[in-house]
N, C-alpha and C positions, 0 to 999 in steps of 0.2 A: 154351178153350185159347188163343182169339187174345189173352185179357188176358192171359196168363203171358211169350207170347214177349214183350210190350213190356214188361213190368218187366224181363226177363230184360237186355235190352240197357242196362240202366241202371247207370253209373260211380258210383262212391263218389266225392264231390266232396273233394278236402282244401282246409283252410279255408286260406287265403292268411298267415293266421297263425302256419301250423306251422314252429316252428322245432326244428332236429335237436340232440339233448344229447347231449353223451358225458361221461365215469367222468371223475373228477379225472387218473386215469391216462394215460390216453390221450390228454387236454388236455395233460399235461405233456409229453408225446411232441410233442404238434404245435406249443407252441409249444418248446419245446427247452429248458426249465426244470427241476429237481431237483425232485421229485414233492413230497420235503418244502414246497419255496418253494412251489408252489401248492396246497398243503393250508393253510399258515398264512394265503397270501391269501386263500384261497377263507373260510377260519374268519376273518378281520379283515375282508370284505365287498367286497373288492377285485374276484371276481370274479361275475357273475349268475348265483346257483345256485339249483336244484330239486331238492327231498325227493321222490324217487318210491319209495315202499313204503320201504325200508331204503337204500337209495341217494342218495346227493350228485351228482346230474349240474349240468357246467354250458352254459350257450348260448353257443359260441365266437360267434356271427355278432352276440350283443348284447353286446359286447366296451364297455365304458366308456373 
């Protein structure tokens, strides 16, 4: 029993690398763009995008 409580107390470490993605949509919200203009960027490579399953997300904070 006493090995269980000390794994119990143990954190998920996040890696220092995780960066947060949001929907082309919701980038066009934050940066205050016509959802169109950041669909064609994002499609011309203008902005750093990720394929997750069915999705286009992009990393506002790896901003070129």
């Amino acid at each position: 029993m006493a090995a269980m409580s000390e794994t119990s107390n143990v954190v998920p470490h996040l890696s220092a690398a995780y960066t947060p993605l949001v929907t082309r949509e919701r980038f066009a919200e934050l940066v205050g763009l016509p959802f169109g203009v950041v669909e064609s960027q994002c499609d011309k490579g203008y902005w750093p995008t990720y394929k997750v399953g069915k999705y286009s997300l992009i990393a506002p904070s790896q901003r070129r």
